[in-house]
N, C-alpha and C positions, 0 to 999 in steps of 0.2 A: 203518620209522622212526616213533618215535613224534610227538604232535603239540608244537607249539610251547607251547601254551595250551591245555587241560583245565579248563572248568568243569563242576561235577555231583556228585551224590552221590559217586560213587566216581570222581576223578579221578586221570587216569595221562597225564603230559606232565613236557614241560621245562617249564613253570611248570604248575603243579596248586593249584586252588582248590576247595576243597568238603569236607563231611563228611568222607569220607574220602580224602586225598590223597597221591598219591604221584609225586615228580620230583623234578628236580634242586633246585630251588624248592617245596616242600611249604608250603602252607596253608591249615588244617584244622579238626576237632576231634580228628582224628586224624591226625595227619601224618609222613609217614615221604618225606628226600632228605637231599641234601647239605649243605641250609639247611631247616632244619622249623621251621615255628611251627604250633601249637596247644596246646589242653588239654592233650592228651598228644603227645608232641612225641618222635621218635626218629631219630638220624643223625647227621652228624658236625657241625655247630655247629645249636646246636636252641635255640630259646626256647618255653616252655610251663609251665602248671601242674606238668604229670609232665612231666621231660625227662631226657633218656638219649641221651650223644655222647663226641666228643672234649672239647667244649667247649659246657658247658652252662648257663642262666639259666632257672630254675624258682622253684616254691613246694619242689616236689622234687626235687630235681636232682642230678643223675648223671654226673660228667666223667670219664671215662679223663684225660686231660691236667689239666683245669682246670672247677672249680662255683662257681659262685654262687647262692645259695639260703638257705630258712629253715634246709631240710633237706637232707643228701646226705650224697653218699662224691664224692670227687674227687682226684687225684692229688695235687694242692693246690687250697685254695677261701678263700671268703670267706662267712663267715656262720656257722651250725652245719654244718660239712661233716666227716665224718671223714677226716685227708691217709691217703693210701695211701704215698705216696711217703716215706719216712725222712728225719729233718733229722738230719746229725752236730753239729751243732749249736743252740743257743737262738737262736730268733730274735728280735734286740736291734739297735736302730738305737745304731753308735757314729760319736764322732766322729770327723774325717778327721785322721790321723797328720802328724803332722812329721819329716821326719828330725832326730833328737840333735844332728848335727854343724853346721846352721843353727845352731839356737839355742846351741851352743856358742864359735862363730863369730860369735853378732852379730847373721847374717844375720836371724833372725825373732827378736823379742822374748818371745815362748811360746809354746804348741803341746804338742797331747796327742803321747805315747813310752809304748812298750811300755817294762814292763820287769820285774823279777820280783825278789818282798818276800822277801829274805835277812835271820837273823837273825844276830847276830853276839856279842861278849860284854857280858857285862852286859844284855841283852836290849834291846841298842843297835839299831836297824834299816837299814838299809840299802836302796838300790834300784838292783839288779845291771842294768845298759844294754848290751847287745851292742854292743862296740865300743868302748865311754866311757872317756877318758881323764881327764875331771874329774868333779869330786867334785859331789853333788847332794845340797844338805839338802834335809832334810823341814820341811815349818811343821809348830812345834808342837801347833795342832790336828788333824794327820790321827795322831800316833801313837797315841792311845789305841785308833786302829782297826787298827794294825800289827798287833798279836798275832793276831788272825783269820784277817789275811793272810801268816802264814809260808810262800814255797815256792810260794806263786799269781803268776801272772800278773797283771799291771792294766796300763791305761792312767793314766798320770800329768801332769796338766797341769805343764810344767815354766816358771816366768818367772825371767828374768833381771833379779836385784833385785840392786840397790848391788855391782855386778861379779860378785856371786854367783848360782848356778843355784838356784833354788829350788822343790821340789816343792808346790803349791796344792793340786790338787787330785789323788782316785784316783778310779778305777773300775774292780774287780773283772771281771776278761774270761770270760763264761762258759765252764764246762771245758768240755774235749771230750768227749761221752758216748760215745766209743768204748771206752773203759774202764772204762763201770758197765755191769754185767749188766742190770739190769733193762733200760734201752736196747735190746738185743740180744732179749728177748724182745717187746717192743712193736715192734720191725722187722721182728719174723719174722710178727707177725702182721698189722703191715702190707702185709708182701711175699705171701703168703699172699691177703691180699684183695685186694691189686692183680691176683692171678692168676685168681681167680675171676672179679673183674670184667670182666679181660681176657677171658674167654673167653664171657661171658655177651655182650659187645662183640659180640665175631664171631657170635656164632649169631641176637642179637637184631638189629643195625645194619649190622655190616658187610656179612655176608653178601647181606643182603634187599636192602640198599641197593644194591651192588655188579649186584647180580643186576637189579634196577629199572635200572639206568644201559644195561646192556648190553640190554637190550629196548629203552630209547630210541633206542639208536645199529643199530638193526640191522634 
């Protein structure tokens, strides 16, 4: 079994301090456990200049899962990180929906509704509501921005003015990029470097790491 606490140039324990360190607890200049801090830092949640993990906090940083850093690759991250991981969609903070039939009921005075810019004749526009039984004007300033939106999806602020439902405000819902091609090639090479990474994972962290755990326990 190995020791509890390792300190020393080249330390090997369940907690390892030194140059080079390695345990379940690694820290280092060079540290390789299950928790690494150092310069260069490797294992599954690591903090260091270079770091390379599941979950990683670097200057360069390397997440399988998740990065944070100036620089990296990470499954998703925060910083300049390239995501590996595909988004089918844009990431966009919206706001929290209503159901139609409150606000057609009374119950809530307005509130954002899906619904989708149909045109109709005379290039009169419309906005089609799953389900809706009444009628929903548009304030006259959101038409001049209809014609863009023929056939899209939005979110539509709807308020209930003088009896009547009244559309205020839109907001265009981004599409689904399952439908553009270029999407489909930026996922493939997404997917592609998630594999790589993955495998560069195992031979670089998992393995060594895995292998260090089982010499402490034995």
């Amino acid at each position: 079994m190995g020791k509890l606490i390792d300190v020393g140039d080249n330390a090997f324990g369940f907690i390892a301090i030194g140059q080079f360190a390695t345990g379940f607890f690694a820290l280092g200049q060079i540290a390789t456990g299950v928790i690494a801090i150092g310069q260069v830092a490797r294992g599954f949640f690591v903090i260091g200049q270079v770091g390379f993990g599941l979950l990683s906090l670097g200057m360069a940083s390397g997440g399988l899962v998740y990065s944070i850093g100036m620089v990296g690759v990470g499954g998703r991250g925060l910083g300049l990180i390239i995501p590996m991981l595909p988004r089918l969609r844009e990431l966009r903070q919206l706001p929290p929906q209503t159901p139609f039939e409150r606000i057609a009921r009374g119950d809530a005075e307005d509130g954002w509704v899906e619904a989708v810019v149909r045109e109709g004749q005379g290039r009169q526009f419309r906005l089609e509501i799953p389900g809706a039984r009444t009628t929903v004007k548009i304030d006259a300033h959101l038409r001049h921005e209809l014609s863009k939106l023929d056939g899209r999806r939005v979110l539509t602020r709807i308020r209930r003015s003088d009896g009547a439902l009244v559309a205020r405000q839109m907001m265009p819902l981004p599409p689904a990029r399952i439908g553009q091609s270029r999407w489909w090639v930026i996922w493939a090479a997404q997917l592609s470097l998630l594999a790589i990474v993955t495998l560069v994972f195992w031979f670089v962290v998992a393995r060594p790491v895995l292998s260090a755990m089982v010499r402490l326990l034995t």
